[in-house]
N, C-alpha and C positions, 0 to 999 in steps of 0.2 A: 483278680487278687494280686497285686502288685508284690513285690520282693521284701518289703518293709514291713508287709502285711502276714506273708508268710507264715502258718504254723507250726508247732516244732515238728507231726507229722510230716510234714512235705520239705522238711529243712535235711540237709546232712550231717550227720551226729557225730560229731569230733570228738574222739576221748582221750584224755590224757592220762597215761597209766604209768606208773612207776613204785618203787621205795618208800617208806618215810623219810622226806627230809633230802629227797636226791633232788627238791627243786622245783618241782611240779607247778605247787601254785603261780610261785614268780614269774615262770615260763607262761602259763597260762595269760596273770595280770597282763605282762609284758605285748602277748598278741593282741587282745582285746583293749589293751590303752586306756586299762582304768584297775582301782583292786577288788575286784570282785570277788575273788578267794583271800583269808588272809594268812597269813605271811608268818613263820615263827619258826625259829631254830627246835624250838620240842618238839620231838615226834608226835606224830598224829594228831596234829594242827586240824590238819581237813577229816571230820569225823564222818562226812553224809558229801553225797555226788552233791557238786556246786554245778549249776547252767546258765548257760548265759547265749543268749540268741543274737546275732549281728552276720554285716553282710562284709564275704570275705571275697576281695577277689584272686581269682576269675568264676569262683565257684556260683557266689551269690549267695543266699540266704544258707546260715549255716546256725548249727546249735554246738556251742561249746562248753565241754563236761571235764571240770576238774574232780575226779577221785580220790579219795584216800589210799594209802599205803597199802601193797599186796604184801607187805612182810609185819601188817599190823600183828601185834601178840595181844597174848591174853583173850578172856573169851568177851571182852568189846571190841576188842581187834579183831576179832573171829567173825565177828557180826559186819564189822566194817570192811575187811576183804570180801564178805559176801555180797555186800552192795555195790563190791566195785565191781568184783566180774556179773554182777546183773546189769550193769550199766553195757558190757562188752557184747550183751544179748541185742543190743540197738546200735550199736557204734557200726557206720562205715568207712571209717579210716580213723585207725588210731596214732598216738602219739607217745612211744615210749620215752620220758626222760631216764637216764641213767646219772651218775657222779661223776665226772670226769676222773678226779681225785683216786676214788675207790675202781672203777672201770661196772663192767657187766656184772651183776651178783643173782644168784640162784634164782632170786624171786625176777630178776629182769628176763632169765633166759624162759625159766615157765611163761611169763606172758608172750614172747617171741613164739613160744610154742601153739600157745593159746592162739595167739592172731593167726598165724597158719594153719593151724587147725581147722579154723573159720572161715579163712579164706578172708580173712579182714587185711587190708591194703596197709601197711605200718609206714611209721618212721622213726628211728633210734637218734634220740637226742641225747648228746654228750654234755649234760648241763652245768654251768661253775666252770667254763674251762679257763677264764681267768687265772683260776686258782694253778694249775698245771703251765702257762706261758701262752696257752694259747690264743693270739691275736685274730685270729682270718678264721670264718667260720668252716672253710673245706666241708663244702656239703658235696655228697656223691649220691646218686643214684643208681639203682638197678633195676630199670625200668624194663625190664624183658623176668624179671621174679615172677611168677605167678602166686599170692598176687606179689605187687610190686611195694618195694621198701626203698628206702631210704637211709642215710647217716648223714648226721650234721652236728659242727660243734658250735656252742653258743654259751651265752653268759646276758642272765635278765640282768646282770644286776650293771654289767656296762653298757648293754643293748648290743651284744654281739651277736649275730646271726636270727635279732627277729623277721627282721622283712624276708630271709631268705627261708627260714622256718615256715612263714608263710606260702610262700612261693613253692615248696616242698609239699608242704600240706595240700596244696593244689592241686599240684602234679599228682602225686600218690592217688587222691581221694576225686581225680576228675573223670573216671570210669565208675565210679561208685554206686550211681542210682543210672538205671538206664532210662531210656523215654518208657514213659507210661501215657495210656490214654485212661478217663474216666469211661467214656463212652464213645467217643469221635471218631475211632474206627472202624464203627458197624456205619458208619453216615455219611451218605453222600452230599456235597453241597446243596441247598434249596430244601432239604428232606425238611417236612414238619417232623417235632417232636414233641409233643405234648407232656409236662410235667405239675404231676398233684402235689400241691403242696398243704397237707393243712394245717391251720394255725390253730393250735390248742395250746391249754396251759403251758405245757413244756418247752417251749419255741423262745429261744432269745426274743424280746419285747424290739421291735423295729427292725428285728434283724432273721434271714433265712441260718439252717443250721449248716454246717460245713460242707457236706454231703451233698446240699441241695446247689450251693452255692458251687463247687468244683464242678458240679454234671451242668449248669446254665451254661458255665463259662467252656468248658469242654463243647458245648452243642455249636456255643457261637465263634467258636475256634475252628470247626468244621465246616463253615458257613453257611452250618443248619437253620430255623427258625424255632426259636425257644418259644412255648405256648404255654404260660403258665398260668394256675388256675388252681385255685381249691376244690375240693369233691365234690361241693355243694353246687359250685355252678360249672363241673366236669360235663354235666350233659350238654348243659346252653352251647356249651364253646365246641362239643362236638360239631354240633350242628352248624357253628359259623365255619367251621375248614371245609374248602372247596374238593378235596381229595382225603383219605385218610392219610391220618399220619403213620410216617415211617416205625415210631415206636412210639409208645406209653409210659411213662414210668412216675412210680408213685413213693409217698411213702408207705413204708409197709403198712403199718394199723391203720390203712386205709385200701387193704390189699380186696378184702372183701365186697367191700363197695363198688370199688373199682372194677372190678372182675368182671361185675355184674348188669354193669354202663356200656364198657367196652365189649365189640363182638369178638368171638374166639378168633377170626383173621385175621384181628391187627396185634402185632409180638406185644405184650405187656411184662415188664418186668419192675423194680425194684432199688432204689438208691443204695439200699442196706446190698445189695446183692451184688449192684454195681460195684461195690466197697470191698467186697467178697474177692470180685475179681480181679479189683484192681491193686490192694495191697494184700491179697492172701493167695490161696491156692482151692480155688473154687471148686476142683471134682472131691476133696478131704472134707470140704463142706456140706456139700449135696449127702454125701453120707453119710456125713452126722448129722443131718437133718432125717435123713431114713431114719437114724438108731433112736429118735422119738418112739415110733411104735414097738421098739422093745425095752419099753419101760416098765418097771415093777416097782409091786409096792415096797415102801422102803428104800429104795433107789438114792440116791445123793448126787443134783444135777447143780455144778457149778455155772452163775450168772456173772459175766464180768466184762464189765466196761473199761473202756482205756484212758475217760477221762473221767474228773470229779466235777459235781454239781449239785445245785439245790435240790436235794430229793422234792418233787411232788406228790400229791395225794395220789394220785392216778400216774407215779411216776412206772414209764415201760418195763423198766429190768427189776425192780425190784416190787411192783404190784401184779400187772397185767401179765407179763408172759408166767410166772409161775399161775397166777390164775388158769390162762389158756391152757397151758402145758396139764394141770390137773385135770381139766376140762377133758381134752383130747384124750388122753390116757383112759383117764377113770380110777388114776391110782393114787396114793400117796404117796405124791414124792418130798423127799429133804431138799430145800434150798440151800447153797452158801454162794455169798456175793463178796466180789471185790471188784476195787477201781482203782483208777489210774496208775500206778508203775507195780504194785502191786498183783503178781500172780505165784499161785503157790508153785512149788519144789516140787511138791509129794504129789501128784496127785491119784495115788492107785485110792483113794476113796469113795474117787467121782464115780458115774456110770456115764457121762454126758458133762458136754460143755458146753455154753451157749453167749459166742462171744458177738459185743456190738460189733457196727463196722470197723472202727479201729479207726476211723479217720484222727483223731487224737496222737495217734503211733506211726513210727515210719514204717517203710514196710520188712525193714528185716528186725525189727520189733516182732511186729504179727508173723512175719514168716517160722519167726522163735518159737513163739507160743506154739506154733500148729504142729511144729517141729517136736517141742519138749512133749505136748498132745499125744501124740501118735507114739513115741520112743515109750511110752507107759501103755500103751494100746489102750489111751479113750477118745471115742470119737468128741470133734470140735466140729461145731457150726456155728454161722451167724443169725441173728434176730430177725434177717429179711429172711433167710433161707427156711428158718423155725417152722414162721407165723406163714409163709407160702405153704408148708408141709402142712398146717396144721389145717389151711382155708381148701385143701383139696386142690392148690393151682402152683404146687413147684415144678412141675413138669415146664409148663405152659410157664413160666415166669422166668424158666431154661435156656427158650428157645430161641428166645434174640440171640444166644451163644453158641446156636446150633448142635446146644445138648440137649 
């Protein structure tokens, strides 16, 4: 998957957070070299997060997120500060512009707060310094902050201090996402690994889904051998490997099948689970995969995915697993579903949450969720972790992770 290629999960999420009208958009237009946000001396111009994906260096693939004003008024202002600090739930390095004119004002110093709080990597943009005399951008850093911030003064409107705005944004936001593996660290060079893939309705037409396609390219980044195969001819191709392989792994609604091909000695696990581990926090998982079995009737189990798409007749999150899930119980449970940026506030309603991999989300996206999850005390798991609890084989689907 190349840089160009890039999803916004796997991008770093740049927010620009400020005032009405201290600038924001122009700043934003300005770095990105086109108007992407527009532009207007009325307040609350930008009503809804604007994004916009491109490659910034030295970072590389980056998502850039103009918000609306945090001193929006009124109660569609009220609604629109809400959507900006839900944006600050995914942001890993943010961008505060300020007024040069006016200086820091209440609502700039709460987000200062806010970003700290977080432990989100900032920079304080002095925007319009035209307007005050200011010629030379005087960017400064404090790179020993934890995290680390920045100041710098600039002006979209004569292009003062964008390239070094950039260059800022860099520095601040190039700790941001550490290395991550899909799976490449349980593997040693040469390992076979065999991966199910099956093609059913649901499957992008000529194309594998994100999941499958991050764990090929993780296996052959390891200098593993990728075996891939659908379930159907899972057995045949056992049979052609001279050795077993190092692992298994499937999609889930093929957990069952598979289980049942493969011998209990060779580790079998999960794409959905791999996802688990690699943008969530897999032991908070595992136990809300347990709080399946204390379920009651009446129960209200939120379903929610991180991206949108054509529902299917047999589509997983909103036909099959509540199927399963009534199945396994024996009870009647309440569904509610949501997708893509989309997760609720409140949730002391739920009893259970049962979230996809998230590969659509970055990971302090999902790490939010699981975070806001827990802060309400309901357990959150994922669809690999469910449908393994529910097949009798989450233990054993564990165990490549040595839990």
């Amino acid at each position: 998957m190349g840089l160009n290629g890039a999803t916004s999960g796997e991008r770093i999420h740049i927010g620009f957070f400020g005032a009405c009208n201290a600038g924001k958009s122009s700043l934003v237009n300005a770095v990105v070299g086109q108007d992407l946000a527009v532009v207007s001396e009325v307040a609350g111009t930008t009503t809804d997060p604007v994004r916009k994906a491109m490659e910034l260096a030295p970072l590389g693939p980056v998502l850039i997120i103009d918000t609306p004003g945090m001193d929006d008024e009124g109660e569609l202002g009220a609604l629109r500060v809400r959507k900006a600090r839900r944006v600050l739930d995914s942001t890993d390095a943010a961008v505060l512009v300020a007024d040069s004119v006016t200086g820091l004002s209440d609502a700039d110093r709460t987000l200062v707060g806010l970003f700290e709080e977080r432990g989100v990597p900032y920079a304080i943009v002095m925007g319009k310094c035209d307007l005050v005399g200011e010629q030379e951008p005087k960017m400064s850093l404090e790179a020993n902050a934890n995290p680390p911030h920045g100041r710098l003064f600039a002006s979209a409107l004569m292009g003062t201090g964008v390239h070094e705005l950039k260059e800022l944004i860099g520095t601040i936001a190039a700790g941001a996402k550490e290395p991550r593996r899909v799976v490449g660290d349980l593997l040693e060079p040469c390992d076979d690994v065999v991966l199910v893939v099956p093609i059913d309705a649901a499957a992008p037409k000529g194309r594998l889904i994100l999941p499958q396609q991050m764990t090929i390219r993780d296996v052959l980044d390891a200098g593993a051998h990728a075996h891939v195969t659908r379930e159907t001819e899972l057995a045949s191709m056992m049979d052609t490997l001279a050795h077993p392989p190092r692992l298994v792994i499937t999609d889930s609604q093929a957990f069952r099948h598979v289980s049942r091909i493969i011998p209990e000695d060779i580790p079998l696990t999960s794409f959905s689970i791999l996802m688990a581990r690699y943008k969530g926090d897999l032991d908070a998982q595992v136990a809300g995969a347990r709080a399946l079995d204390g379920l009651e009737n009446g129960d209200a189990v939120l379903i929610s995915e991180g991206c949108t798409h054509h529902r299917q007749c047999e589509d997983i999150g909103t036909v099959k697993l509540p199927g399963w899930i009534r199945d396994h119980t024996g009870r009647d449970i309440d569904f509610s579903f949501t997708s893509g940026t989309e997760f609720p506030d409140d949730l002391s309603g739920f009893r259970l949450i049962v979230h996809c991999g998230g590969c659509m989300l970055n990971e302090r996206e999902m790490h939010w969720r699981l975070r806001h999850a827990a802060a309400q005390g309901i357990p959150c798991t994922n669809y690999g972790m469910a449908i393994a609890k529910m097949n009798g084989i989450l233990d054993r689907a564990l165990r490549p992770f040595g839990a």
